[in-house]
Structures are given as C-alpha cells and as structure tokens.
BAVEXLO-569731 format. One record per residue: residue in one letter; x, y, z of N, C-alpha, C in turn. Coordinates in pm, whole numbers, plus 50000, padded with zeros to 5 digits. Example, Ala and Ser with C-alpha at 12.3 -4.5 7.8 and 13.67 -1.06 7.14 Angstrom:
# BAVEXLO-569731
a513194943150780512304955050780513204967050780 s512854977550708513674989450714512905000350787 
# end
This chain:
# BAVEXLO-569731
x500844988250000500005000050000500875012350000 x500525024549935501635036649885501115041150030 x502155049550070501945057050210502375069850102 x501745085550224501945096150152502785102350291 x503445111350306504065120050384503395129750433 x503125133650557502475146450562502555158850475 x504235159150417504265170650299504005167550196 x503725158350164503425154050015502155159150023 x501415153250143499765154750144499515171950133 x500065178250191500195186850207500515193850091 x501365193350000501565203849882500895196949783 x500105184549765498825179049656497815188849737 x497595187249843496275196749921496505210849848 x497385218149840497285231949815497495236949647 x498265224149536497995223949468496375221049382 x495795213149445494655209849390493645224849474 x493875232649548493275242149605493685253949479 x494815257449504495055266549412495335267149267 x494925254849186494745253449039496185258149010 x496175257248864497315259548758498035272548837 x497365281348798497565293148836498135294848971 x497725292549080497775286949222499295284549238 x499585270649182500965264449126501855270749138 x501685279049039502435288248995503285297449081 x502155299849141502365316849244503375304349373 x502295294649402503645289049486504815282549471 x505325278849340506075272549302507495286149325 x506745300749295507555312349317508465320349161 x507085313049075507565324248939506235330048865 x506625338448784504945342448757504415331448607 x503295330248637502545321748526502435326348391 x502915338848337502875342848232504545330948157 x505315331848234506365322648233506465306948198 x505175300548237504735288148176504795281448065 x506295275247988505675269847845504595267047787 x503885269947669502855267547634503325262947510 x502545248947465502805241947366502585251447180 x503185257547138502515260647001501925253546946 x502285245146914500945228446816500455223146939 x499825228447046499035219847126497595220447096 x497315225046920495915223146869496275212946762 x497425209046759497385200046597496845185246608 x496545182446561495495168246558496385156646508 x497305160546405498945147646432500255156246392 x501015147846419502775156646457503285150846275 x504145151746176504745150746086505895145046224 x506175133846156507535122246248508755127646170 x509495131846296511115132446271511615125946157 x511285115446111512045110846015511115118245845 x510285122045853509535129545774508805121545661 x508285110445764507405100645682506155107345647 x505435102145508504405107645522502935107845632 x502435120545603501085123245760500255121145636 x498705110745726497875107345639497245123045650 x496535125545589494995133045543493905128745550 x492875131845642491425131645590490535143545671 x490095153445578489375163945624487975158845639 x487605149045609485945150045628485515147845713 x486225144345811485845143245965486595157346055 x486665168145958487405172946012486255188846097 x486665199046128485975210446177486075222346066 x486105236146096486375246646016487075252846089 x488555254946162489195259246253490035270346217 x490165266046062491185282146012490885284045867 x491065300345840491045300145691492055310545623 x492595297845531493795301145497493825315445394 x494435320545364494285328345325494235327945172 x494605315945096494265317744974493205308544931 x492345305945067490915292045013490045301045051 x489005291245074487505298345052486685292845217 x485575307345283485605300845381484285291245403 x484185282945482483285271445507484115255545550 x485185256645441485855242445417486425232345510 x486335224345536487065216745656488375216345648 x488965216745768490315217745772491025205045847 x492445206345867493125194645961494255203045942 x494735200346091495905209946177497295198246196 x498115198746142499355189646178500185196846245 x501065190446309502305200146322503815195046328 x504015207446301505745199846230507175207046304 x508165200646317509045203846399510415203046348 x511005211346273512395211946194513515203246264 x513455188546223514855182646279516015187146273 x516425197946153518015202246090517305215446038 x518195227046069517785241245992518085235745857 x517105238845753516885236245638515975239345509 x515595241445397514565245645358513915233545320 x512465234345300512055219245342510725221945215 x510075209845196508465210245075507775204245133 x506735211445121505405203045211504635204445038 x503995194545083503325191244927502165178444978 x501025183044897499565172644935499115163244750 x499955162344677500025156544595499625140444598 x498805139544503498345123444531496755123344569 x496495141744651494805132744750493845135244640 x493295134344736491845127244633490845141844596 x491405152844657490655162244622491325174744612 x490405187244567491355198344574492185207444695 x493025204944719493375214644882494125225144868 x494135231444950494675243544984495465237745159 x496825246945112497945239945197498435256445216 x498895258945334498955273745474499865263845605 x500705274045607500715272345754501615282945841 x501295279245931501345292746061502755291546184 x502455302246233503985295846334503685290546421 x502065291446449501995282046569500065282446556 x499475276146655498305276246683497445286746743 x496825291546652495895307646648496825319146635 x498215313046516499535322046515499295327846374 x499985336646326500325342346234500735331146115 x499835337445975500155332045857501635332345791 x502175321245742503405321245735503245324445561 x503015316645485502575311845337501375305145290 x500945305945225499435297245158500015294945022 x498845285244962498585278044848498085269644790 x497165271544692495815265844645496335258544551 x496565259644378497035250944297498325253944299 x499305239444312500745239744269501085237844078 x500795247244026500815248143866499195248243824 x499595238443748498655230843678497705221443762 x498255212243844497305206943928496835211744075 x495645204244103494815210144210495375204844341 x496545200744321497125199544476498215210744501 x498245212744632499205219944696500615220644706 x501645230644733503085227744711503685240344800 x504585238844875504785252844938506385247745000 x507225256744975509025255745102508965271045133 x510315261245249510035273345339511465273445375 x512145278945451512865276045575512705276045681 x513225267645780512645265045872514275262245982 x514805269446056515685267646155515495251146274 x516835243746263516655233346373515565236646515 x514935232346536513765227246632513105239146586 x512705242946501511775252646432510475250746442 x509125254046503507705248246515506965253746412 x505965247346335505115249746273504075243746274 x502905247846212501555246146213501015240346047 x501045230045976500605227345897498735225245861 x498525237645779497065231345752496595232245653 x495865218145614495195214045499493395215745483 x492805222545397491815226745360491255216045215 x489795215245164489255216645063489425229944999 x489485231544837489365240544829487445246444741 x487205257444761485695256444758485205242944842 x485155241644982484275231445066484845216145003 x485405211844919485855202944885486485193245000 x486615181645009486955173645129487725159945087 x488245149045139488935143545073489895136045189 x490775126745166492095121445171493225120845125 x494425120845179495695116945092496575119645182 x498035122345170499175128745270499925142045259 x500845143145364501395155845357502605147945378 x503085152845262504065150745261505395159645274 x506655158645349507645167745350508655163145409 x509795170345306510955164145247512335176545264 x513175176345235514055187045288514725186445170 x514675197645093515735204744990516705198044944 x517285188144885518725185544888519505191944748 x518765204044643519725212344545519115225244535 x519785232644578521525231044626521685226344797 x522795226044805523115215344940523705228844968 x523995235744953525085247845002524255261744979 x524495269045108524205283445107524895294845129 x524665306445088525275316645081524555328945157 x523555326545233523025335845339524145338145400 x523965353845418524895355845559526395358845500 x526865353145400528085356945355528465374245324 x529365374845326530085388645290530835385645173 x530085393245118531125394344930531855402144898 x532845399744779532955388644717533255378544809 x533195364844735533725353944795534165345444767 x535065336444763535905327744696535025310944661 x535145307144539534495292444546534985286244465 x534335272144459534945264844347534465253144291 x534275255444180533055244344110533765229544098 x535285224644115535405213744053534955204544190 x534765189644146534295180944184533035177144318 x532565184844267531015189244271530055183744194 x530315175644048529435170343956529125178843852 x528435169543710527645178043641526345178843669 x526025189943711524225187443736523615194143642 x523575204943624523475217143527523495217343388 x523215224243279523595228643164522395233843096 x522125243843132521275255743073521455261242943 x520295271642929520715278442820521865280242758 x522635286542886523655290442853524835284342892 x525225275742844525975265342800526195257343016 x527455247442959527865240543087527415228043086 x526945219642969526595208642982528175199542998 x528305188543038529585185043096530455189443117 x530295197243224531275207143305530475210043413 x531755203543497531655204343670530945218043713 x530215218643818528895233343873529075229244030 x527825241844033527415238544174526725248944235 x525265246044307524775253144349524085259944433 x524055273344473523945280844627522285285644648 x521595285144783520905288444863521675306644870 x520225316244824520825333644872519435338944911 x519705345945026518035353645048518795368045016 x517825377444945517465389444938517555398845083 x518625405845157518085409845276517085421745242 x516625429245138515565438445127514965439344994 x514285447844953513775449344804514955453944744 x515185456744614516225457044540516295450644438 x517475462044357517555452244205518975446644271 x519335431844231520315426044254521095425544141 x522695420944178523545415244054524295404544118 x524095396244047524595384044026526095378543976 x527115378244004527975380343900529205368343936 x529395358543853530985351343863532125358143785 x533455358343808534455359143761535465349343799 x535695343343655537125334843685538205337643608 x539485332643593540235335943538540895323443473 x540285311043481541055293743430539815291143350 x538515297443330537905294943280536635303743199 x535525301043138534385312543131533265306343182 x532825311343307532055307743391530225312743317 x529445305043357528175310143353527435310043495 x526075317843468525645321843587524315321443572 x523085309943618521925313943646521375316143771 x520275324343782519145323143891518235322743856 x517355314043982515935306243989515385314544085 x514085312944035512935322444126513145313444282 x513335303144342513205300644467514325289944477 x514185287644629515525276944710515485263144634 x515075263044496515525247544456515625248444330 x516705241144284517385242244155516505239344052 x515125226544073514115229643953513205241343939 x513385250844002512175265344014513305273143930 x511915282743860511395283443730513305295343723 x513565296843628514405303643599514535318043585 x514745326343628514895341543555515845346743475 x516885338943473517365342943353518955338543381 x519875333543266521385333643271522365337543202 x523375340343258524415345543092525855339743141 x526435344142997527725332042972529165345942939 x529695339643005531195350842989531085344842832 x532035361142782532555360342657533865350742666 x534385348042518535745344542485536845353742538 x537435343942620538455354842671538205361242796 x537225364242808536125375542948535945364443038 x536185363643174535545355543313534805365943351 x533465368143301532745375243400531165369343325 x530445365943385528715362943409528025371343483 x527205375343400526535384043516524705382743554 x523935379743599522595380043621521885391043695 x520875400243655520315412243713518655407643727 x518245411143849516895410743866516635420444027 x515685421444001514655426744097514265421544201 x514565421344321514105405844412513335417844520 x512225408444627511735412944729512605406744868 x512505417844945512845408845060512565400545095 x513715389145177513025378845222512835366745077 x513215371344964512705360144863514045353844846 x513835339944838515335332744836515325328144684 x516475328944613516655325344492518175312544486 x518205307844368519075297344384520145301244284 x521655305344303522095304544195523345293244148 x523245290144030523875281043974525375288243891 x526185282043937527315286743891527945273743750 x528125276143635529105267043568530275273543532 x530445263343419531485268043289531375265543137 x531545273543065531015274642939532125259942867 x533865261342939534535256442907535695249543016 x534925250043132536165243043192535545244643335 x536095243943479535645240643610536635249843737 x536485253343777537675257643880537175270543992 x538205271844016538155285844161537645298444020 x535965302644114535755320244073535195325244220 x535545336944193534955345344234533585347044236 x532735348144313531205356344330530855368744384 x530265378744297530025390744410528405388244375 x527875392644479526105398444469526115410744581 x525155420644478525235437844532524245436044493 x523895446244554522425457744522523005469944395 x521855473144289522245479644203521385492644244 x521775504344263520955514644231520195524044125 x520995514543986520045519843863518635516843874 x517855527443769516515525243749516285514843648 x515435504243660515035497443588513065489243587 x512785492043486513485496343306513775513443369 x513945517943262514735532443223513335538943219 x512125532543153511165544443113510105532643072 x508745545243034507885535942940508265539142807 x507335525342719507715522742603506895533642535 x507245546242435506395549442375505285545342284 x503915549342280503455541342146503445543742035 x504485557442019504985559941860506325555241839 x507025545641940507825537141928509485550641927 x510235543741927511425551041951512815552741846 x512945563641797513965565341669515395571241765 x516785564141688517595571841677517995573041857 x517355559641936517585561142093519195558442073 x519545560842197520885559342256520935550642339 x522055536642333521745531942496522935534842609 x522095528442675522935537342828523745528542867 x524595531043007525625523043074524145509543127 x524745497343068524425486343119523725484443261 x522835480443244521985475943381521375459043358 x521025455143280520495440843282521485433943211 x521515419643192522345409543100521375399043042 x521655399642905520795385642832521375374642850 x520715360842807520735350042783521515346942671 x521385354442574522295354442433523255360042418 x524095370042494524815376142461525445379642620 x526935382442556527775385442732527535397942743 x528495402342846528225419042949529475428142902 x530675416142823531455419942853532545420042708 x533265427042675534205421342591535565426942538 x536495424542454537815430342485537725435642325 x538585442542326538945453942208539585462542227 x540095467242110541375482942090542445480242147 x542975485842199544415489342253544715476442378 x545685468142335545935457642452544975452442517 x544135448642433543165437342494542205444242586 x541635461642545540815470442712539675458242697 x539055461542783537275456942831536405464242822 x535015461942759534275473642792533055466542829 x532435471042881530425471542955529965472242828 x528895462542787528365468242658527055476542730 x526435484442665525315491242718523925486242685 x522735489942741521785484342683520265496242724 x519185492742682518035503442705517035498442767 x516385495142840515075486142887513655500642901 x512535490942866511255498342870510565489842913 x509595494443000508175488743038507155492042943 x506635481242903505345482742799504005471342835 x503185475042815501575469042881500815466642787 x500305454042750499495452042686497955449642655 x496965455742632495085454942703494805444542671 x494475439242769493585427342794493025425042646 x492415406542636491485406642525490775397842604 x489165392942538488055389942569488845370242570 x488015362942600488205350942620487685348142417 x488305340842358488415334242213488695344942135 x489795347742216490815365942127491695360842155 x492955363242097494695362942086494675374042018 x496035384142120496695391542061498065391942045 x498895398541973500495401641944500495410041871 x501815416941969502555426141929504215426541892 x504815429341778505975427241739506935438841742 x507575432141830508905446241832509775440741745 x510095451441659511405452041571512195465641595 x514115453241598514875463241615515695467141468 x515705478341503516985483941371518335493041388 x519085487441361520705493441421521565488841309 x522635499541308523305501941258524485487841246 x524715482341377525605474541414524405464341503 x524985453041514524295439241521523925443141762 x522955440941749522365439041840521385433641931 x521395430242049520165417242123519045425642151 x518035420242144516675425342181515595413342227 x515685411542390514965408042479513965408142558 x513035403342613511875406342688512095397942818 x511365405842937511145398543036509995402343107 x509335392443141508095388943198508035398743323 x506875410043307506965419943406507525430343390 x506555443743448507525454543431507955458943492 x508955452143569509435456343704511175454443697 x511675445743569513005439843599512785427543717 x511885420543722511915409643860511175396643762 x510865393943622510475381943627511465376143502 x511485365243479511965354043403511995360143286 x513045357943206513425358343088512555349642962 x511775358542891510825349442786511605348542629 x512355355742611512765354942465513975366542484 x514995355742401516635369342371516625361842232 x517065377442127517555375142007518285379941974 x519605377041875520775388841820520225388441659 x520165401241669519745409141506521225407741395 x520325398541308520795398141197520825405441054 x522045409240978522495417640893520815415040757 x520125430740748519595429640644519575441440542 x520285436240445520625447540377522115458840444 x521975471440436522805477640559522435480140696 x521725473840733521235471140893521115460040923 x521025462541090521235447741162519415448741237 x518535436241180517605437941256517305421741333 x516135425141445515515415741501514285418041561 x513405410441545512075409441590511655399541716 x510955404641791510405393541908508955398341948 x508215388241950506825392541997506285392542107 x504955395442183505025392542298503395395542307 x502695386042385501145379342325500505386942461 x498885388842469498365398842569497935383742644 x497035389242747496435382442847494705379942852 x494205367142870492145369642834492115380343017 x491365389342986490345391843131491685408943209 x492775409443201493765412043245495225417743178 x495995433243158496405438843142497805424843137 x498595428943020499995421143038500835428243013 x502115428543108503135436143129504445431443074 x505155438043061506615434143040507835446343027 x509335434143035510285448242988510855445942899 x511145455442769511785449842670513315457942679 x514065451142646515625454342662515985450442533 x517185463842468517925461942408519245462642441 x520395456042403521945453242446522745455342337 x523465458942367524905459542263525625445542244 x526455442142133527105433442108528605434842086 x528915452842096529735458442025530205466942107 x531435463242168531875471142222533235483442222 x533885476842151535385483342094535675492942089 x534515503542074535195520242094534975524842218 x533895517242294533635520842370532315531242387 x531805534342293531045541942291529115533142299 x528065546142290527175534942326525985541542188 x525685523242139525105526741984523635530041986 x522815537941882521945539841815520855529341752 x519285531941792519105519141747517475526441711 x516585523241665515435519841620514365509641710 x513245514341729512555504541734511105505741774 x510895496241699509305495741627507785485041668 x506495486641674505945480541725504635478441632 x504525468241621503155461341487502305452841606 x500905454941594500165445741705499005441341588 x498335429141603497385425341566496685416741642 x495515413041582494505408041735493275398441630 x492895388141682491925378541604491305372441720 x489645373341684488805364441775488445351841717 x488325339441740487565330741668485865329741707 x485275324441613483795323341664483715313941701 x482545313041786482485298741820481745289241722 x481475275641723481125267441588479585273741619 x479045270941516477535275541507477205259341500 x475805255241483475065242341481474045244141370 x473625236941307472555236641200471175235441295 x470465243241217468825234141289468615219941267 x468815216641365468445202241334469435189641347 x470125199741376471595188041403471465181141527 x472015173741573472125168741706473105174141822 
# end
C-alpha cells in the first residue's frame, strides 16, 4: 500500500486548492512564464524522420482560413518540427481532392505562406525555411468546401546543398568536383557546377555576377531555394572575358538559387552579389515607338549575349550598354489572341529581349541577336496579351559591340494585331 508523507499530502492539498495558476504563484515564478505548447491544437505531429502524415478532412471542423481558400471548408491541423535548419516542401500531391495547403507559426499564430494550385494541378506545394527545432503549424483545407484524403508530405531540399546567406562578398568558390548537374541555356553541359541557397536581405535590384580567370564561367538564377524553380534568367562570359553576370529585381526575404558553371572548363571564381541602384526599366515604352535612341551604361544581361568584351588597345574591356522599357498590353476577351511585334533596327548587330513583368523581377521569355539585312542589323520578338487582364513586360535592348567604347543607336518599332475566333455555330436540326 503507497503511504503519503504529511508534505506530500500537504503540497497535493494546496495544489489541487490553488489550480494551475495557484501552482504557479507557489512554486515562486509568475505564470505568464509557463511553456505553452505552440501545436498543442494540431490533431497529428509530421515524424522526425519525415514520413508521410495521412489526410482526411471529412471528419474534420472549420478551425482556420487560409488565406488563399474559401471560407466554410474543413480543415486538419498537423504540426511539424524542423529536425536540421533547412529549407524543406510540404506538398499534398496524390489526395483525392482539391486542397489548399497554409501554415502558421503556431496555433491561432500568424500566417506564414498559403497555396491553392501547385501549377497546373489542384494539389498543393509550398518551402520554406525552417531553423533546427523550428515549430510549425501545417494546415490542409478543401478548396471551395471540397473534402477528401491523401498525405502531407515533407521532404528537405537537397539542390543546392550549400548556402550563401549571411556571407560577405565577394567570395571565393569552386566548382570542381562537385558534379555535372546543370547545363542551361547558357551553356555548361559536361562541366563540373554547383549550386547556392541566397536570400534577398531587402527589396532591390540585385547583381549576380561570377568571375574566373582558368575558365568562362556562367551564371543562372531561379525564382526560389531549389534548383528545379522556374528560371529568371542566365548569361555566359565572353571568349576570353571571366565575368557572368545575372540582374533582377528581388523582394525581401525572397530566396533565389544560383547556379554557377562553365562554358569551358571548372575551377576557383569569384562571386560578388550587390544591390544595384540603377533605374530599371529606364522608362515607358512609347506608342509611337522610339527613333535614333541611345543606349545607356548597362543595367540588365541577356541570355544570348555577354556583358562583357575586349577590344582596341591591349586587349581594354568594355560594359556593353543596353536600354530597357516597360510596355503593357490590354487585355482581350476570352476566344481573342493578341500580338505585338517589336522590331529592332541598328546600325551594328544587336540583342533585343523581353522579360516577363515590368518591374526587371520576372523570368526571361525570349533573347535575340539581330541579323544583317541589307545595311542594317535587325531583330524581331513578339510578345502575346492576356484573356480578362492587362499584360506587362520589359523589353531590353543590348549591345554586342563594344570596341570604341562608345554606346550605339538603334530603332525600334511596334506592329500589334488581334483575332477572335467564333464559336462553331450548329445547324437546325443537328444533334
């Protein structure tokens, strides 16, 4: 039989008198001090080893609404606990219905990220970073009241394996024996790479840039922390030139991935990433189009063409220059397509590019170098409107030519046309 102590009896007596709270005050700290569980609403934990968590909302309540679903829908609350600081994918791929995937820092905490369709399909997809013993709140929704089964699944980043948060640039690196993983646009297919984790510490246009000197390095970045997200754009040192350079627009806080190669070989470069203080684009696009422009000291880099190149007197270097404009295109009705064609005209051979957005911040859709017609160098690229919704972009022109140093003259022109189809008509009487 358990015997109790008079003090035992005694401090159960005054605990069960004075509740939680009670406790507290006699234990001799204040109760605001009390750990409190963050996921002590989640309904199952995601296991350390990061097996998959089943799903099923239809037994579930309406406890939160995420911010990119709809409200009514049943939800289910997991929670998850960062074994290794890392960036990690939670993804609901596989269930049986449409969801919407959110989650929070903790229970009745602040929205971290949401997301309704991952692309094309109606399941969810979302990374993050997440610091060792990091807490989170995973929750899965129908989307429109929709309900369902399947898992959550989440997995931890493994490309790139290496990050560059936090570094001070330039900085020394080195692509050999690292693998081939890579080979983009712009060249590096069998030739050793390798690639870095970078957050944005504020808004800003960024630059991107390798220099080597054993080799001609290339340089892309990806819209987020994993080497298959979507690209914004890359470029390839010239012959002779170790320098790559990549320019975009980033928000704070947005992590991008960049991939370092070689056009022709593997070794120790250099990396710097700065903040640029040019304006970009430069201006809007006129709609009587632009004669006889000038371009300016370099601010962006194409896909087709380098930043950089040697000429005149002992091998100098020069910046080639280039012009960027924001131009917008009006909406068309749903069974409308429109396009509009920019053509360039210059004196001397030059690139003429577009990128998605008029901000300098999205993905590279089309680079061309203008070819000799007649006594000019031209090139054309088009760029198609949007059903329901205004479409934006920036169009950039670049030099190819750098040798005097000076910055060239160019033309350029804009043709739009627009076609609806009808829809089929039916005979009387048809079926």
């Amino acid at each position: 039989m358990l015997r109790h102590s008079p003090l035992l009896l005694g401090w159960t007596s005054a605990l069960t008198a004075l509740g939680l709270s009670g406790c507290a005050q006699l234990l001799g700290f204040d109760e605001t001090s009390v750990a409190v569980d963050p996921l002590a609403c989640a309904q199952d934990l995601v296991s350390s080893s990061l097996e998959p968590t089943p799903i099923n909302t239809e037994a579930g309540g309406d406890a939160y609404a995420p911010s990119c679903g709809s409200s009514g829908a049943l939800d289910q609350a997991i929670g998850f606990t960062a074994p290794i600081t890392d960036y990690y994918v939670f993804d609901t791929f596989g269930a049986s219905f449409d969801t919407v995937l959110a989650i929070y820092d903790q229970c009745s905490g602040q929205e971290l990220v949401c997301n309704d369709n991952a692309g094309a399909v109606p399941q969810s997809e979302l990374v993050r970073k997440f610091e060792e013993g990091q807490k989170a709140l995973v929750v899965i929704e129908g989307n429109a009241g929709d309900t369902g089964t399947g898992n959550l699944r989440v997995s931890r980043v493994t490309c790139p394996d290496a990050d560059l948060e936090g570094r001070t640039f330039p900085v020394e690196l080195n692509t050999v024996s690292f693998g081939d993983d890579f080979g983009g646009a712009c060249g590096g297919q069998g030739k050793e790479d390798r690639a870095y984790h970078w957050v944005a510490p504020k808004d800003g246009l960024f630059a991107f840039r390798a220099d080597a000197t054993t080799f001609a390095p290339t340089v892309t970045v990806r819209s987020g922390p994993r080497c298959s997200d979507e690209s914004l754009g890359c470029n390839a040192a010239a012959g002779g030139i170790g320098h790559a350079e990549v320019v975009r627009r980033l928000k704070g806080g947005q992590p991008v991935t960049l991939e370092i190669d070689g056009v022709d070989g593997a070794g120790e470069v250099t990396v710097h990433i700065e903040e640029r203080t040019a304006t970009c684009p430069e201006g809007a696009y006129p709609s009587s189009g632009v004669t006889a422009a000038q371009l300016t000291p370099r601010v962006l880099a194409p896909s087709c063409g380098a930043v950089e190149v040697t000429g005149g007197v002992a091998g100098s270097r020069y910046e080639l220059g280039d012009r960027s404009y924001s131009f917008t295109m009006a909406p068309v009705e749903a069974g409308c397509a429109a396009t509009c064609n920019f053509e360039l005209t210059a004196m001397e051979p030059m690139y003429l590019y577009v990128l998605d957005g008029d901000d300098c911040s999205g993905p590279e859709l089309t680079c061309r170098m203008s070819t000799q017609a007649g006594g000019t160098y031209k090139a054309t690229v088009p760029v198609q409107a949007a059903v329901g919704v205004p479409k934006k972009y920036t169009i950039v022109v670049a030099d190819t030519y750098g040798q005097d140093g000076t910055m060239g003259r160019f033309d350029l022109n804009t043709s739009c046309s627009a076609i609806c189809f009808a829809p089929p008509t039916t005979k009387p009487g048809a079926p």
